[in-house]
C-alpha positions, 0 to 999 in steps of 0.5 A, spaced: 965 462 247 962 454 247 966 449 244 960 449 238 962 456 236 969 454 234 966 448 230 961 450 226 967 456 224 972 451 223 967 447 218 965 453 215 973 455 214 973 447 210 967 448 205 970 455 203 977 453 203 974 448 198 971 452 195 977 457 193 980 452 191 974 449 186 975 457 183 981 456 181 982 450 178 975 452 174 978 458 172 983 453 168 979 448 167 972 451 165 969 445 162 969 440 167 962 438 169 964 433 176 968 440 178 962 445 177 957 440 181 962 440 186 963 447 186 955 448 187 954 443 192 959 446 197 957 453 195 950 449 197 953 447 205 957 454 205 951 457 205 946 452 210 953 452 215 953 460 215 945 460 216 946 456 222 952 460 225 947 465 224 942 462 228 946 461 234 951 466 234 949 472 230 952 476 223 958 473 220 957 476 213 958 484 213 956 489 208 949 486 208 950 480 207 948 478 213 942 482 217 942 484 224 938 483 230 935 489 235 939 492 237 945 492 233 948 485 233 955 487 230 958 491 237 958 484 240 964 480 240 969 476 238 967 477 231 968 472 226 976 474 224 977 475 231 977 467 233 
């Protein structure tokens, strides 16, 4: 795989890192507002950071949270937990 694979995915792994830790800080402090915004933002980039993925590398998400290309794309290896 090119060296942009491993650095997408490592972005990727970033924004969602954050992202569980936002979820549970705000399981306990539900009302704090600059936390929400920051939660929704980085739900924002996650989304466009996988999009992009997808683009370039085909389906990261399973269980139809990504689509498939023709033929079926999910054979093709590594798959995303494999890296």
């Amino acid at each position: 795989m090119p060296a942009s694979y491993y650095q997408l995915m490592e972005k990727i792994q970033a924004v969602d890192f954050v992202l569980v830790d936002l979820t549970l800080y705000l399981d306990t402090h539900p009302e704090d507002l600059e936390a929400i915004k920051q939660f929704n933002q980085k739900a924002m980039e996650s989304k466009q950071l996988k999009a992009e993925f997808e683009s370039q590398f085909g389906p990261l998400l399973q269980y139809g949270l990504s689509y498939s290309s023709y033929p079926w794309s999910w054979k093709d290896t590594p798959w995303p937990w494999q890296v």
